[in-house]
N, C-alpha and C positions, 0 to 999 in steps of 0.2 A: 347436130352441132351443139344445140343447147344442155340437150342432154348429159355429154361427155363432160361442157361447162362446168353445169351445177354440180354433177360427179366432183371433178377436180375441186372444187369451191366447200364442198361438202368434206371432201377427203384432206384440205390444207390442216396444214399445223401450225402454230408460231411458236416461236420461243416465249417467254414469259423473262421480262425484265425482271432483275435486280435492281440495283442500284442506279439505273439510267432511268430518264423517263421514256415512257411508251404510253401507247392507247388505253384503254379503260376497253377491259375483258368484255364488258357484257355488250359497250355501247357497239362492238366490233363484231358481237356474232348474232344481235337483233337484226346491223345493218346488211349482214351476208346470207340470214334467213331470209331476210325481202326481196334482196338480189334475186336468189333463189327461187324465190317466189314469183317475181314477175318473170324471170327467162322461163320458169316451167309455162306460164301462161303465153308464152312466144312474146311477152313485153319488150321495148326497147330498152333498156338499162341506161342509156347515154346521160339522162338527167337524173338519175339518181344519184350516177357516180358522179357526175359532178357536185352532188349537194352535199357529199359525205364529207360528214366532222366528225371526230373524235376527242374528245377529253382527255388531257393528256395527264399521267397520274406517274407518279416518282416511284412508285414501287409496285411491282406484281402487276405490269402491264404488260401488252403484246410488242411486241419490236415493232417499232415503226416501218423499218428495212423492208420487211417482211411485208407488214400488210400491203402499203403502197405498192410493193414488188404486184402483189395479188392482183388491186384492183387496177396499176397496169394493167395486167393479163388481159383484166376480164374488158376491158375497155377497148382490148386493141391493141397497145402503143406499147414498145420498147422499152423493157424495165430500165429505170433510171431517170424516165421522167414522171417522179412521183408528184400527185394531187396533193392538195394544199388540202390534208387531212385533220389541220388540229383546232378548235375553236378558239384557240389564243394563237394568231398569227405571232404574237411576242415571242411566245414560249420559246425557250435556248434548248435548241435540238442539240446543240454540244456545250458543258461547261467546261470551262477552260481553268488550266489549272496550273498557278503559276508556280514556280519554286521559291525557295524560301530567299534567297538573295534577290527577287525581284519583289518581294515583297517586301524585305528589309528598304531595299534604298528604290521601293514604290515607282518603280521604272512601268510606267504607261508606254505600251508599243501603239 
């Protein structure tokens, strides 16, 4: 079972952001080598994943979608309820982008 794990864990891909924020490349595939590393050891994982943070960086980052989708997986649970992966809880997963007439007459929804 571990085995097939790491396989998959080894073999993912992400996209790499543009213009969106996403994870910080390297902090994402030191944290997936360890994983890695302690399933090959038959480690529990349960408290790694939960300590995982990421940096979240505006360009030339991993999709967030994506990774959370992963450590889902590897965790067990049903992709969609993604880990609180980013070290700025603040940070705007979506910026919002108003048109030009709500900026003209600055209508606050």
């Amino acid at each position: 079972m571990n085995e097939d794990l790491t396989r998959h864990i080894r073999e993912s891909a992400f996209q790499v952001t543009g213009l969106r924020v996403g994870y910080d490349v390297d902090e994402v595939d030191v944290f997936l080598d360890e994983v890695c590393a302690a399933l090959d050891q038959g480690e529990d994982v349960t408290d790694l994943l939960e300590r995982a943070r990421f940096s979240p960086v505006k360009r030339k980052g991993y999709d967030r979608g994506q990774v959370d989708a992963l450590l889902d997986r590897i965790a067990g649970r049903p992709t969609g309820r993604a880990l609180k992966n980013t070290l700025d809880p603040s940070a705007p997963v979506v910026i919002e982008s108003r048109g030009l007439l709500s900026r003209i007459l600055r209508r606050v929804d």
